[in-house]
C-alpha positions in Angstrom: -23.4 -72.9 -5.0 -20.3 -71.7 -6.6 -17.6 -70.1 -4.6 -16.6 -66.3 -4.8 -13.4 -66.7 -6.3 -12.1 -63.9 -4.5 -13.0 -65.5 -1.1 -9.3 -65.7 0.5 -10.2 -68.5 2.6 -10.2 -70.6 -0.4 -7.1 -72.9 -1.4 -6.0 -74.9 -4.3 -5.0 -78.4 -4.7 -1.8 -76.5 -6.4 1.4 -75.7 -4.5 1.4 -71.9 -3.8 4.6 -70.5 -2.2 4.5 -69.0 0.7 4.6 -65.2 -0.6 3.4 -65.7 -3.7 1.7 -63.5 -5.9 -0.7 -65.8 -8.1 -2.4 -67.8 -5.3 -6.1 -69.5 -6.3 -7.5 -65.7 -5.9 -5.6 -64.0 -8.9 -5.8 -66.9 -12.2 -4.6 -64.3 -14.7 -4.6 -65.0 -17.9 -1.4 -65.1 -20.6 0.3 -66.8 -23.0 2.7 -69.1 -22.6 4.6 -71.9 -25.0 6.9 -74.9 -24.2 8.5 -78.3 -26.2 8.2 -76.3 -29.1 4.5 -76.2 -29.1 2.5 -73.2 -30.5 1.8 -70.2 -27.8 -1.5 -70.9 -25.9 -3.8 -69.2 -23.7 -2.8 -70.1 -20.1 -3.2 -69.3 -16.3 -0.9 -70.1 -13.2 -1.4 -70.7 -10.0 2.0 -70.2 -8.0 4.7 -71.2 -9.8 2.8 -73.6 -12.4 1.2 -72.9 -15.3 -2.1 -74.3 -16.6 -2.7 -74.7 -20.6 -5.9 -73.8 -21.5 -6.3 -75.3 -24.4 -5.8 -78.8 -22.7 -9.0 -77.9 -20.3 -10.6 -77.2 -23.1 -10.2 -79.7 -25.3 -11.4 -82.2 -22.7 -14.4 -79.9 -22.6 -13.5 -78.5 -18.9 -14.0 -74.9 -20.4 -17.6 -75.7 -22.5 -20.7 -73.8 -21.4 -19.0 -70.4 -20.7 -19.9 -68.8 -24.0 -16.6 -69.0 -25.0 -15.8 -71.5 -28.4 -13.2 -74.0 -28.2 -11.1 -72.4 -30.7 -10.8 -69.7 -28.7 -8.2 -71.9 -26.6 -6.0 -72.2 -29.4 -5.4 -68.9 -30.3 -1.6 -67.2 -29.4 -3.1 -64.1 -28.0 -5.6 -63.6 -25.3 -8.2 -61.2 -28.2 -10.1 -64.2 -29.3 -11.6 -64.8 -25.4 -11.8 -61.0 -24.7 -13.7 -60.9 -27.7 -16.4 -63.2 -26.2 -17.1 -60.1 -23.3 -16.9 -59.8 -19.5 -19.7 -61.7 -18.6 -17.5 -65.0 -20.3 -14.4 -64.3 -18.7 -15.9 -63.5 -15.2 -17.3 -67.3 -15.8 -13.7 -68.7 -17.2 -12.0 -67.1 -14.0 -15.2 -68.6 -11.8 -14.7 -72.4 -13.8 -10.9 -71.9 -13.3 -11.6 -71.6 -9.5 -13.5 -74.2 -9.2 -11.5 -76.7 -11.4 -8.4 -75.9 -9.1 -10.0 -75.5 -5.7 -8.2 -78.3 -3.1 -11.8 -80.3 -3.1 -11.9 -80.5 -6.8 -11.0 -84.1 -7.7 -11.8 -83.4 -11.7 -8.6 -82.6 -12.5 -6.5 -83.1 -9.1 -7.1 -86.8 -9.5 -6.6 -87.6 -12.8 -2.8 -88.6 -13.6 -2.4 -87.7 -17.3 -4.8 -84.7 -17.8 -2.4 -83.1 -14.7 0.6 -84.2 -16.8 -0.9 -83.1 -20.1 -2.0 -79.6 -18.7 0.7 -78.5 -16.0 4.2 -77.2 -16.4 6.6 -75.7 -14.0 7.0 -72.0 -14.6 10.6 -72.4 -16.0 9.8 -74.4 -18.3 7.3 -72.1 -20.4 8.2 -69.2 -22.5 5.6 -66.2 -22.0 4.8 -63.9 -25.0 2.6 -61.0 -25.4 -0.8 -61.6 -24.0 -2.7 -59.0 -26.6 -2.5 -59.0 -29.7 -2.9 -54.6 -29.8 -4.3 -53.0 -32.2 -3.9 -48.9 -30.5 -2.1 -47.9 -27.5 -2.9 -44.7 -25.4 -0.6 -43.7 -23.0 -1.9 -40.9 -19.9 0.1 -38.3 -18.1 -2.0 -38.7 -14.9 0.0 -38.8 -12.0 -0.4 -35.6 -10.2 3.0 -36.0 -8.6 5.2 -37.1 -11.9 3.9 -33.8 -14.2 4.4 -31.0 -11.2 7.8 -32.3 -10.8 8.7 -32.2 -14.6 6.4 -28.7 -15.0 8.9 -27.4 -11.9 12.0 -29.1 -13.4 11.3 -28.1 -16.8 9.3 -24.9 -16.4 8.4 -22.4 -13.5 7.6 -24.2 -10.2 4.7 -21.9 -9.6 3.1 -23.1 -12.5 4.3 -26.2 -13.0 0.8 -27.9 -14.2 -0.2 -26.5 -17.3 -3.6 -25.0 -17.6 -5.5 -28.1 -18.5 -4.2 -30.7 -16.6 -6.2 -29.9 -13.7 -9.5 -31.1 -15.7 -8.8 -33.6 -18.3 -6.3 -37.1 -18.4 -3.5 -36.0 -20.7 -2.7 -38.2 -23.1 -1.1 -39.1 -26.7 -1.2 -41.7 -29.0 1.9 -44.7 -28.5 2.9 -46.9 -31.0 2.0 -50.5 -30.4 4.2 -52.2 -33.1 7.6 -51.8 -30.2 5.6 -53.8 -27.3 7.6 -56.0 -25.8 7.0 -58.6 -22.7 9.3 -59.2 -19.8 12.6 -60.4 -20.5 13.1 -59.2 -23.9 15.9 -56.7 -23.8 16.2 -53.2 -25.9 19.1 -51.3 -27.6 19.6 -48.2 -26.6 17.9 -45.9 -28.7 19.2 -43.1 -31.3 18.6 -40.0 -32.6 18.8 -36.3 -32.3 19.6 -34.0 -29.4 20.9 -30.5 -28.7 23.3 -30.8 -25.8 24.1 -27.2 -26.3 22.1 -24.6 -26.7 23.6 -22.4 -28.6 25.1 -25.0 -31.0 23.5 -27.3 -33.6 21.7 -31.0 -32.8 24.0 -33.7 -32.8 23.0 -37.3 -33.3 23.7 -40.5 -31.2 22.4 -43.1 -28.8 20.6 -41.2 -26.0 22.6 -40.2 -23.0 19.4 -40.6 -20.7 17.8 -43.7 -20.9 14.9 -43.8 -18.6 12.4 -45.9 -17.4 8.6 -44.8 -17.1 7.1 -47.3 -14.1 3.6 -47.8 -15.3 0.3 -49.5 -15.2 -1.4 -50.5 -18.5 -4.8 -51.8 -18.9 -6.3 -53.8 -21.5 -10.1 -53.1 -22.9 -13.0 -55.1 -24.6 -14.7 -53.6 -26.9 -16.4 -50.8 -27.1 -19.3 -48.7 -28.2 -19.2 -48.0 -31.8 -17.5 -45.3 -33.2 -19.4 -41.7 -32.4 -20.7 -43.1 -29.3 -19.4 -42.7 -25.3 -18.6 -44.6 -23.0 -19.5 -43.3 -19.0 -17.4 -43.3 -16.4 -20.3 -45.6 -14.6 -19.8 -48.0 -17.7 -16.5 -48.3 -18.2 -14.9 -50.9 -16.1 -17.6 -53.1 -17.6 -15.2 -52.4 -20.8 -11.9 -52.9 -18.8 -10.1 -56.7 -19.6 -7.2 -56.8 -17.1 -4.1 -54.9 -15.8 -0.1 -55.3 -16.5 3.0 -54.1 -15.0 4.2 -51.5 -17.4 7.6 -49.8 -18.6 7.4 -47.3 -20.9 11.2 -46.7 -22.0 11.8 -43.0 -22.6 14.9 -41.0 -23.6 14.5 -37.7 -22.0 17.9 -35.6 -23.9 15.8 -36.9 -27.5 12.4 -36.2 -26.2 13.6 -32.3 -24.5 14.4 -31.7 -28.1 11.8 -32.9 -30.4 8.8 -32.9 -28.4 7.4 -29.4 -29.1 4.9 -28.6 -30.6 3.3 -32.4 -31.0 4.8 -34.2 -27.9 7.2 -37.5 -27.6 8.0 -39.0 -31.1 11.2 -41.0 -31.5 11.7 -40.4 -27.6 9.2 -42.9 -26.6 8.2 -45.3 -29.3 11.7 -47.4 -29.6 10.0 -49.9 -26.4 7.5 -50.3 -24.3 7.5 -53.6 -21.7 4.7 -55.1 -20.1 4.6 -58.6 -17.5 3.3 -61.1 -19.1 0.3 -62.1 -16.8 -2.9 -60.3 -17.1 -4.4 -60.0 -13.4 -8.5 -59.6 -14.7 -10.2 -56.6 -12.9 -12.3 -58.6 -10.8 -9.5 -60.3 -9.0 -8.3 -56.2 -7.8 -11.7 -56.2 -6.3 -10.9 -56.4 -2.9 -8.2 -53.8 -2.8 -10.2 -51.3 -3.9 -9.8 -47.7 -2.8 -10.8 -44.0 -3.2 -7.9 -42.1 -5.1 -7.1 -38.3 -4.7 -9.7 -35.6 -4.1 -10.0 -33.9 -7.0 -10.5 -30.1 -7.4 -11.4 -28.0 -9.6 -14.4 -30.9 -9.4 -14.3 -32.5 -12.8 -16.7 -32.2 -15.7 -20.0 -33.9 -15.4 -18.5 -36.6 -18.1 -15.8 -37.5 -15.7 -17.4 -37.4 -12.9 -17.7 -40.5 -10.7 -18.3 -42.1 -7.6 -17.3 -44.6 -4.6 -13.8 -46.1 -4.1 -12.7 -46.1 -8.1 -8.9 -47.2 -8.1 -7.0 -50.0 -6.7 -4.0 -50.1 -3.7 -1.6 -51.7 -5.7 2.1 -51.4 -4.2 4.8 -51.0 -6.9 8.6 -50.8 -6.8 11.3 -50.7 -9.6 15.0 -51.7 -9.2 18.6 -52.0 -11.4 20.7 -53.9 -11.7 24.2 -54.0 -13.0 25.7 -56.2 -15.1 26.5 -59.5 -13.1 25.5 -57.0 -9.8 22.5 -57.6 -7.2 19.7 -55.3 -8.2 18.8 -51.8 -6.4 15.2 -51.0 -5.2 15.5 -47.5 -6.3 11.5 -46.3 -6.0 8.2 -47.5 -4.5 5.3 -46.2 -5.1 1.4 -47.1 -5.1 -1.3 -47.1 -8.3 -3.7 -45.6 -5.6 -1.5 -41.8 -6.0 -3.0 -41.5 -9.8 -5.2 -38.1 -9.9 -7.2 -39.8 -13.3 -8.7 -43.1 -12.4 -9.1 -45.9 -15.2 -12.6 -45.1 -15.4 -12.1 -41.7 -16.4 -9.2 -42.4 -18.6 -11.6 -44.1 -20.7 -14.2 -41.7 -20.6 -12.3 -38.5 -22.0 -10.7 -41.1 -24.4 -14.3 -41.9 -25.8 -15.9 -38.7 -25.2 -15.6 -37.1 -28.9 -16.8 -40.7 -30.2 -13.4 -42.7 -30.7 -14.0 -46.0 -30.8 -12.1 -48.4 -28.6 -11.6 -52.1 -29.7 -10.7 -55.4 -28.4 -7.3 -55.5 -27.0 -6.5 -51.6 -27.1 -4.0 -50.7 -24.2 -4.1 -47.5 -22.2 -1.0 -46.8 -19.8 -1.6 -44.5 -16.9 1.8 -42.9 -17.6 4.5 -42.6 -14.6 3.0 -42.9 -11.0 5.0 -41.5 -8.7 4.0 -40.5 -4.9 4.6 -37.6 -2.4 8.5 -38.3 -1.7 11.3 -38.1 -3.1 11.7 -42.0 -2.6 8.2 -42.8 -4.5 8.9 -41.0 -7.7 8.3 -43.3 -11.1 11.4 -42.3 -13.2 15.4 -41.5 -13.1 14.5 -37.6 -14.2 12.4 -37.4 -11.0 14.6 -39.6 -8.6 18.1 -37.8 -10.1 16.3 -34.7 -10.4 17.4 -34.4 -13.6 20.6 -35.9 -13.4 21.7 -33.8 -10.4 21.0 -36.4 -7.9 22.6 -39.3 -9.0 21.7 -42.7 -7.0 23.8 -44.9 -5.3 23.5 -48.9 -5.9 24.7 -51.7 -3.8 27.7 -52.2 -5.7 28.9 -48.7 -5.3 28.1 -47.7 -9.0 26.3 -44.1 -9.6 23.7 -43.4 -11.8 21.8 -40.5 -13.3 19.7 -42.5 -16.1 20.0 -46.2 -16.8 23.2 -47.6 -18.3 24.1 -50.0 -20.9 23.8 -53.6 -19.0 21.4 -52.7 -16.4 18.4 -54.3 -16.2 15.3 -52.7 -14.6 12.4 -54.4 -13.5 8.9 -53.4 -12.3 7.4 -55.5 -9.5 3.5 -54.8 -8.6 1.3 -56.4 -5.9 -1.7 -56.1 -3.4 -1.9 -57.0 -0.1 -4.2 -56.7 2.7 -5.9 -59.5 5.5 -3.8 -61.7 4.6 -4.5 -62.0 0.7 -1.9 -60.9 -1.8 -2.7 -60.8 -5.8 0.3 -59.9 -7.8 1.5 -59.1 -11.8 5.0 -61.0 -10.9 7.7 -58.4 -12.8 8.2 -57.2 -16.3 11.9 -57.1 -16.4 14.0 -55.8 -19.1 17.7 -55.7 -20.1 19.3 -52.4 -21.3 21.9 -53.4 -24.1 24.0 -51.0 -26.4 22.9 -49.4 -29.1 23.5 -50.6 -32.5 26.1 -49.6 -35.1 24.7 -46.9 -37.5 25.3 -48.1 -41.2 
């Protein structure tokens, strides 16, 4: 009988550090490149990496519903494309392939050679290939502190935020994974009130800490998806930065929202952590009330407790934790996310990314961006070299860490990690 891959007695043949977050339990998927070879579907078990395409061409992957070519392909679309049912078996083949009492590919000398790396040895790309990307507003916490910063703190949540997931439209073309830096964006801002927009590079950078999730397909376009059926339609999660400048966006976002504010970058981690490998970290999120609309109504534990924590750091200075927060604090579940997004009949494809927008907690210390942790820029934080800062400066480099943890099992997105660098000469 097969093992439940989420079992956290099992172990793998595979070093796993102590700490780790990608032991046997987690096999995310990604895609990762070395010696110059093409990007390939891959999976990792501590710190190495396993190419899939070398499993499968030695036929290791056959029988899952999933084609051989599938392998080969430099974005993870072509295996979400073959449904949940074939990945749940992939992560289930993976786990038994790597178990400690698997000799199959434990014992034999080149296929180890030809299929393992060391982590710093690979390059990781995108994972998706994304086609649309929806980003929420759904932290109850984040939008009364920006309604109170922004408008009156006794009405701080507009009208309609109590029963539907806010959201707008991103742009997919500026997704970038870990370790790619970003230029400080430009554009336009009115620093004065009473005086004319000006134009330069923003004067508050900010990150946006984030969860994104990845989604099969869907139903065809006109039909719904139910918040009973749509985690059957959810891929896998990723660590999430959604780079905003607050002085562009105060200016331009009325009346359609963000514009050139929000869709100069947008990081994600590299490793996909599937949905069944959150399973035992499950959790109820917030009660809700007003209760919601019968079309977003749902029950039992529907979110995940997935710790969270976001730090700078300085040029050639040790970095700051400057936030931690927890994925369980979100008021819109995942579930329902997709449900209002699919209500009025859009269609969702393979590889479409939905971000739950900032999370941030009940304290001060939990809150998901520089605008709430600054308080606008009143607040400024202190890092451990001494520096001050109100909003993210040219040479930091902010990174997002994520992870579960309970009896003794921890499953983990590693970081997405990003460095801040100037912004570019206007010709």
């Amino acid at each position: 009988m097969p093992t439940n891959p989420n079992d956290p007695a099992l172990r793998s043949w595979l070093s796993v550090p102590k700490g780790s977050d990608f032991p046997i339990q987690n096999l995310p998927l990604g895609i990762a490149a070395w010696n110059g070879e093409p990007p390939m579907p891959a999976t990792r078990v501590g710190d190495t990496v396993v190419d899939l395409s070398i499993l499968s061409d030695v036929a290791l992957l056959d029988g899952l519903g999933i084609p051989r070519e599938a392998f080969l392909e430099p974005t993870l679309n072509a295996i979400m494309a073959c449904g949940k049912p074939a990945v749940r078996a992939l992560r289930q083949r993976l786990s038994e392939l790597l178990r400690e009492d698997n000799a199959t590919l434990r014992d034999d000398n080149q296929l180890r050679e030809d299929a393992l790396l060391p982590l710093d040895q690979v390059s990781m790309h995108l994972p998706v290939e994304v086609g649309d990307y929806t980003d929420f507003y759904s932290s109850r916490e984040h939008a009364t502190n920006v309604g109170t910063m922004f408008r009156d703190p006794a009405n701080a949540l507009l009208p309609n935020w109590l029963h539907l997931p806010v959201g707008y439209h991103g742009r997919a073309s500026s997704l970038l994974p870990s370790g790619i830096p970003i230029h400080r964006p430009m554009g336009q801002t009115r620093p004065d009130p009473n005086a004319p927009p000006i134009f330069g590079p923003t004067k508050q950078l900010d990150l946006e800490l984030e969860v994104g999730f990845f989604t099969y397909s869907g139903k065809p376009l006109g039909q719904r998806i139910s918040t009973a059926e749509a985690e059957d339609h959810i891929f896998g999660l990723v660590l999430f930065n959604d780079w905003s400048a607050r002085d562009i966006q105060s200016w331009e976002y009325v009346p359609l929202g963000p514009f050139l504010a929000k869709n100069f970058a947008s990081s994600m981690s590299p490793w996909v952590v599937l949905l069944d490998a959150l399973e035992p970290f499950r959790t109820q999120g917030p009660a809700q009330d007003p209760e919601p609309l019968t079309y977003l109504r749902s029950s039992g534990p529907a979110t995940f407790d997935i710790n969270l924590e976001a730090s700078i750091a300085p040029q050639n200075s040790e970095p700051t934790t400057i936030c931690r927060t927890n994925f369980k604090h979100l008021y819109w579940s995942m579930a329902q996310q997709l449900a209002h997004h699919t209500v009025n009949g859009c269609n969702v494809r393979c590889g479409d990314l939905m971000a739950s927008g900032t999370i941030s907690g009940p304290t001060p210390d939990s809150f998901g961006s520089m605008l709430e942790l600054t308080w606008r820029g009143t607040k400024p934080i202190t890092l451990a070299n001494g520096e001050e800062r109100k909003f993210i400066a040219d040479g930091d480099t902010v990174t997002i860490n994520g992870h579960c943890e309970k009896d003794g099992l921890r499953i983990g997105f590693g970081s997405v990690a990003t460095k801040v660098l100037p912004a570019l000469p206007f010709a």
